[in-house]
C-alpha positions as CSV (number, residue, x, y, z in Angstrom):
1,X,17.3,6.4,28.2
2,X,18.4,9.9,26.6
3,X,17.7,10.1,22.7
4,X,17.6,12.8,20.5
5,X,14.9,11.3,18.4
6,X,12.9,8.4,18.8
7,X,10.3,7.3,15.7
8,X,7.4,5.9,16.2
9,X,6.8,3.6,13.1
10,X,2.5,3.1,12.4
11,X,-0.1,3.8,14.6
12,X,0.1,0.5,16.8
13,X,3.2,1.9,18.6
14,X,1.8,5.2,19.2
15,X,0.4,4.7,22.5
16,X,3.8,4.4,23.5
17,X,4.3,8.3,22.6
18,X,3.2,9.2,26.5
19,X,5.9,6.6,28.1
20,X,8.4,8.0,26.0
21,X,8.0,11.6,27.8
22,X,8.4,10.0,30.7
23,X,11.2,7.9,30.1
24,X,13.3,10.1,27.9
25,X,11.4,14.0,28.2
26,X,13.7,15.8,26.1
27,X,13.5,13.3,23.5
28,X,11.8,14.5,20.2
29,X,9.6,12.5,18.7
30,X,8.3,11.8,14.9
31,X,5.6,9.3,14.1
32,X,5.5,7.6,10.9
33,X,1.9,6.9,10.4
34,X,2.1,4.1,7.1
35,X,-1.5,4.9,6.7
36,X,-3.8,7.3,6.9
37,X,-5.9,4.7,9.5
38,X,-8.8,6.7,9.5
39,X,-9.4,6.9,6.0
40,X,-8.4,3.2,5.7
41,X,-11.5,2.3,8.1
42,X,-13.6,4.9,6.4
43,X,-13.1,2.8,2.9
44,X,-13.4,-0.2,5.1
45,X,-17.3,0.6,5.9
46,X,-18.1,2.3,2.5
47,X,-16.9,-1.0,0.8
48,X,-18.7,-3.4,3.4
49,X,-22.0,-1.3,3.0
50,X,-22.8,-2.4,-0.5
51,X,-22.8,-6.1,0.3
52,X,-25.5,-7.2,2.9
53,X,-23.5,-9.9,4.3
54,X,-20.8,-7.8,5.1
55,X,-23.2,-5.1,7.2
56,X,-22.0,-6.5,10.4
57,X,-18.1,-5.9,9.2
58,X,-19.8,-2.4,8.5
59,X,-20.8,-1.6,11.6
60,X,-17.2,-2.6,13.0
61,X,-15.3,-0.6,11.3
62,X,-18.2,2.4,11.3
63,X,-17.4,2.4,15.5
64,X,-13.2,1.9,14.3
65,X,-13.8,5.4,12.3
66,X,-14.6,7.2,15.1
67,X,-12.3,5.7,17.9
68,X,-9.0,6.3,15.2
69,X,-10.0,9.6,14.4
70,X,-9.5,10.5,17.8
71,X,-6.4,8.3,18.9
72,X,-4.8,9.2,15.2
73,X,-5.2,12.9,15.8
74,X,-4.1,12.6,19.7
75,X,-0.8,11.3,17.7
76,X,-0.2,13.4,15.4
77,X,-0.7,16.4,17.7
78,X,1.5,14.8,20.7
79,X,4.5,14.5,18.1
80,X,7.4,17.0,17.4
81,X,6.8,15.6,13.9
82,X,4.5,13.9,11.4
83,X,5.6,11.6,8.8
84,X,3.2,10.9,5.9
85,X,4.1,8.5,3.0
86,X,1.9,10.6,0.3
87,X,0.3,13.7,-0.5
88,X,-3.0,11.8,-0.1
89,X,-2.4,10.7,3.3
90,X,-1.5,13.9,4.3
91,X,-4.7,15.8,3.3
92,X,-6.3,13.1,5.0
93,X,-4.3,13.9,8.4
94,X,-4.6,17.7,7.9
95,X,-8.3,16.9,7.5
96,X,-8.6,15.7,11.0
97,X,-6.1,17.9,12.7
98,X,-6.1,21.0,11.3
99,X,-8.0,22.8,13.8
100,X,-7.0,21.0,16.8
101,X,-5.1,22.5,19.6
102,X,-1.9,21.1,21.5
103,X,-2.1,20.9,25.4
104,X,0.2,24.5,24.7
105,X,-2.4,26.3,22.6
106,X,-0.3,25.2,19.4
107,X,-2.2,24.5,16.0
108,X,-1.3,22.7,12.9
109,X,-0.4,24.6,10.3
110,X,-3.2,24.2,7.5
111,X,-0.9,24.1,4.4
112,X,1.5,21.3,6.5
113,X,4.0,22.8,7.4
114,X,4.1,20.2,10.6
115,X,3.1,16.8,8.2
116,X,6.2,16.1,5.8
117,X,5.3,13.6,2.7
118,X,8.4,11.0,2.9
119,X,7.8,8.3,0.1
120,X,7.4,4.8,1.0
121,X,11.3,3.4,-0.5
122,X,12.7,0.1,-1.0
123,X,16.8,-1.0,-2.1
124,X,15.9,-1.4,-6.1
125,X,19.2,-3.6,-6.2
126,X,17.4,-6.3,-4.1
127,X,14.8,-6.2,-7.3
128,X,16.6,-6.1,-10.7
129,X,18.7,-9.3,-10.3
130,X,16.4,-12.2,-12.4
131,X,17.2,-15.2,-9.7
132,X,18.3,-18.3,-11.9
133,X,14.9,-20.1,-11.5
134,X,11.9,-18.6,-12.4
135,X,8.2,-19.7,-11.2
136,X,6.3,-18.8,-14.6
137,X,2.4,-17.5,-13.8
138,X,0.9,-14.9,-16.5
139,X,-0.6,-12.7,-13.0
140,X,0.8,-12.5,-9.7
141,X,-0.5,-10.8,-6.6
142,X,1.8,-10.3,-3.3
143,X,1.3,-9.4,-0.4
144,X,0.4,-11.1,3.7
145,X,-2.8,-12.7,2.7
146,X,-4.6,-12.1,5.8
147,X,-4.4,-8.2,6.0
148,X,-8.1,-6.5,4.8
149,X,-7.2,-4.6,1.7
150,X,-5.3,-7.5,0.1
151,X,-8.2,-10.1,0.7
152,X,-10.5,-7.9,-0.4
153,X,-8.5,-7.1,-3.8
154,X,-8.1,-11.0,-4.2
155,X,-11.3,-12.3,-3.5
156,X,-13.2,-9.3,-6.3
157,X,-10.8,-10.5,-9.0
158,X,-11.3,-13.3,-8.1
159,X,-15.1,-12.9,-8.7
160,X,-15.5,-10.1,-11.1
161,X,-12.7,-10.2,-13.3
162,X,-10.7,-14.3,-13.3
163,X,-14.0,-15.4,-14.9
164,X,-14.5,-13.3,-17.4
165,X,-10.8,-14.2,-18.2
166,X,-10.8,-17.7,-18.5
167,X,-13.7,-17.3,-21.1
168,X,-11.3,-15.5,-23.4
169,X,-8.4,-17.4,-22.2
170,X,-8.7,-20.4,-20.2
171,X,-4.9,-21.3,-20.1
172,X,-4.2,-18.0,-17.9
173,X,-2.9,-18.8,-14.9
174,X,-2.8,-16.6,-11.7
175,X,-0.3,-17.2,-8.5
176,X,-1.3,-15.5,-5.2
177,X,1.7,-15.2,-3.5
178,X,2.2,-14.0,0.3
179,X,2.0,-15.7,4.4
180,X,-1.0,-16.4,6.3
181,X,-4.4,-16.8,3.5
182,X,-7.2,-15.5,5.4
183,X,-10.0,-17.9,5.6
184,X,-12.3,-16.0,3.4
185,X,-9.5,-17.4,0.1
186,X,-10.1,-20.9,0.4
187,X,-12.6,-21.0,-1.9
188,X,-10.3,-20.0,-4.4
189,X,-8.3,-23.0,-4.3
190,X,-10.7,-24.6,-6.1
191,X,-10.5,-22.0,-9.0
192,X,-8.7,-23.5,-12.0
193,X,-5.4,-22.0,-13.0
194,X,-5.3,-20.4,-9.4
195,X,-2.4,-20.9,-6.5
196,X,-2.2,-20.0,-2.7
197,X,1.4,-20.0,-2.3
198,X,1.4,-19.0,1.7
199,X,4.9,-18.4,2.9
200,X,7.6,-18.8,0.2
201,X,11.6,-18.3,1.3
202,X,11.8,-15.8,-1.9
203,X,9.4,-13.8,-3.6
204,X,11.7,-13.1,-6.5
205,X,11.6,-16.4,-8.3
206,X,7.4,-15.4,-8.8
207,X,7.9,-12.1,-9.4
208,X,10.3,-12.1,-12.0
209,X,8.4,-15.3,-13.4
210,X,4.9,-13.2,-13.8
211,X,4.1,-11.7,-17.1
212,X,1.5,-9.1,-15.1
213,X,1.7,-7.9,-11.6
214,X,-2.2,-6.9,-10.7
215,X,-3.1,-4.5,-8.0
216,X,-7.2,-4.9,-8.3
217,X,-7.3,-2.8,-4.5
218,X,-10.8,-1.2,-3.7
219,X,-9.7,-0.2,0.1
220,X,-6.7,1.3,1.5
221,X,-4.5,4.0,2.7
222,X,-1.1,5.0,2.4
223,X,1.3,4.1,-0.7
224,X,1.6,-0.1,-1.8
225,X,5.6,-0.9,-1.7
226,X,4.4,-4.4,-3.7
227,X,3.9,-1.8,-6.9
228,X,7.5,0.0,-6.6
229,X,8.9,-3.6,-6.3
230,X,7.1,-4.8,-9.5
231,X,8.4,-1.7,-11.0
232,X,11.5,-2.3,-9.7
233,X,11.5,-6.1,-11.0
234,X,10.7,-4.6,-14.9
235,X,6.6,-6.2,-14.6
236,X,3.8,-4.6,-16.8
237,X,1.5,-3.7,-14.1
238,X,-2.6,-3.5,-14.4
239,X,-3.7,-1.5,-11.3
240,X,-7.0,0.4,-9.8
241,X,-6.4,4.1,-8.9
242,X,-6.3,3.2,-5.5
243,X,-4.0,0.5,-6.0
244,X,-1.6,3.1,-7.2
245,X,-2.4,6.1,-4.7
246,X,0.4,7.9,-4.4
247,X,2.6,7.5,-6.6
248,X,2.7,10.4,-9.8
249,X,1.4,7.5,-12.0
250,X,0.4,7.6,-15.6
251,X,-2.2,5.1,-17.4
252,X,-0.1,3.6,-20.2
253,X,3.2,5.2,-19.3
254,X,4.5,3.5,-16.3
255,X,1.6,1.4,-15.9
256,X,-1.9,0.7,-17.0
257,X,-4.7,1.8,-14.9
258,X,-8.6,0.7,-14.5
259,X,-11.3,1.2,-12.0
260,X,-14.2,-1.2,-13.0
261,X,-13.9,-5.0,-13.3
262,X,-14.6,-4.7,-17.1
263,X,-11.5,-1.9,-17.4
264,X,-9.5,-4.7,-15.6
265,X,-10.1,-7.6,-17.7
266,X,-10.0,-5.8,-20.9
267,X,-6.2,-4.5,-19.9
268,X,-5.1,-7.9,-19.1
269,X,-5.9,-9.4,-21.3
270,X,-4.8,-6.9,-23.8
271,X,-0.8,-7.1,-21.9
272,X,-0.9,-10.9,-22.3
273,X,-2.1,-10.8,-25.9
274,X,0.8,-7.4,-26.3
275,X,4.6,-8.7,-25.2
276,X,5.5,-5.8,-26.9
277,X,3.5,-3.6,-24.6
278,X,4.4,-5.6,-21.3
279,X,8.2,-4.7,-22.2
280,X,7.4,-1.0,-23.1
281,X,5.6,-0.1,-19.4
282,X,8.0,-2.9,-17.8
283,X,11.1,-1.0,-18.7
284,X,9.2,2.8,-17.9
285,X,8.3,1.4,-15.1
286,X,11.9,0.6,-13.6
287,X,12.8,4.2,-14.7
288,X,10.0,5.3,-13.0
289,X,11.2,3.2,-9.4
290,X,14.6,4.7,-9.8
291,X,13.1,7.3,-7.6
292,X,12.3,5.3,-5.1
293,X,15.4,3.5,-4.2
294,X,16.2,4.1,-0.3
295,X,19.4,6.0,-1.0
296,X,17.3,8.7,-2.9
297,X,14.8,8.9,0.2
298,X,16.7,8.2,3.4
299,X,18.6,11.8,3.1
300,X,14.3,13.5,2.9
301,X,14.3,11.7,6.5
302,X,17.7,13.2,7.7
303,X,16.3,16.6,6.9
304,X,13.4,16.1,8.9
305,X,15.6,14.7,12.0
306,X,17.7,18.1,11.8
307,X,14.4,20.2,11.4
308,X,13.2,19.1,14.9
309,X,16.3,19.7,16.2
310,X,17.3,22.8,15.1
């Protein structure tokens, strides 16, 4: 029961942090908080708040803000280190931390000296390899389909901006591709030119077959791994700023970027009218994911291992 390290990956495994000093005291420990939680919840309720029927989910996840302030900054200051996946995330941590004292009269460090920014990573080789089917849709969204920020991303294109679209262009079609549609997505069955995949074996064969990868997020924390695959698999992407939080992103460089529904439609539909353009920020964009590949981030992880033990 004796480990150097043990890493606590995302905030649902954190409560384990006191069992492990029990079990294995001279262990060190990192946790890897994926998302900033708090900050999650706190979009959560600001995002709820300006639709009445949602007030109720408002309330939920006002009373979730306070409860994982307190249990995420009980983590972070019970660790011998703090992983975040973005500078964003972070500030957010520091913002709830900073001037909170260990049992040992220890304090955080307000330029982060105690959180390290590791980037979310993926293996880009598992990407670049066009399997030899394709499934062609001009936009593809991926992700599980029952987790908040994705449902909410889905169902306001789906409202605000698909539409709009099929006015100008009523042969677009749009595949939404991950396990487990929530409920709240049924209604889009119905939509013409849409598909619920659920589960698929493979997301390559839809990925590759998209002409636009969309990431229409409103909510979230953390970085999305969905946009460094995309990159990875040479897509023109359209994202919101928040779909592409964390990440040193550039509008019409690696990607294009647009925070209203009427930014999102209009760059759409311009990529699907503009090969051209979908090959120009496809092929930045796999530059750009380079970067990204596990082999360039694992070692950023090693370094934090020997820090804590030194």
């Amino acid at each position: 029961n004796q480990f150097d390290i043990v890493q606590i990956d995302g905030i649902e495994l954190a409560r384990t942090i006191e069992i492990i000093r029990v079990v294995s005291p001279n262990s060190k420990i990192v946790f890897d908080d994926h998302n900033a939680e708090t900050e999650l919840q706190r979009r959560n309720f600001l995002t709820d708040l300006k639709v009445p029927h949602r007030w109720p989910a408002a309330a939920y996840s006002w009373l979730q803000v306070g409860r994982l302030r307190r249990f995420e900054r009980w983590a972070c200051l019970e660790a011998d280190g703090v992983v975040a996946v973005s500078e964003a995330d972070r500030d957010h941590l520091l913002g709830i931390i900073r001037k909170q004292k260990t049992k040992n009269g220890k304090q955080k460090t307000e330029n982060g000296r105690w959180i390290t920014v590791i980037p979310n990573s993926i293996d880009v080789t598992q990407y670049e390899t066009v399997p030899d089917e394709v499934i062609s849709f001009d936009l593809m969204f991926s992700g599980k389909m029952d987790y908040r920020p994705n449902v909410d991303a889905v169902l306001w294109f789906a409202e605000a901006v698909w539409p709009q679209i099929k006015k100008k262009r009523p042969f677009t079609t749009w595949a939404i591709v991950g396990q487990k549609p929530h409920a709240r997505l049924d209604p889009l069955r119905e939509l013409d030119g849409v598909t619920l995949t659920g589960w698929v074996d493979s997301m390559a064969p839809y990925l590759h077959g998209a002409a636009i990868s969309i990431m229409p997020f409103r909510i979230g924390s953390g970085t999305r791994l969905k946009i460094i695959e995309a990159m990875a698999a040479k897509k023109a992407i359209v994202s919101t700023p928040i779909g592409a939080e964390g990440f040193p992103l550039r509008h019409d460089q690696e990607l294009l970027l647009a925070e209203t529904a009427v930014g999102l439609e209009t760059a759409v539909l311009h990529l699907l009218n503009s090969p051209a353009d979908q090959r120009r920020l496809g092929e930045a964009a796999y530059q750009f994911a380079q970067q990204y590949d596990w082999r360039n981030v694992v070692p950023q992880l090693d370094q934090v291992y020997n820090q804590i033990l030194a």
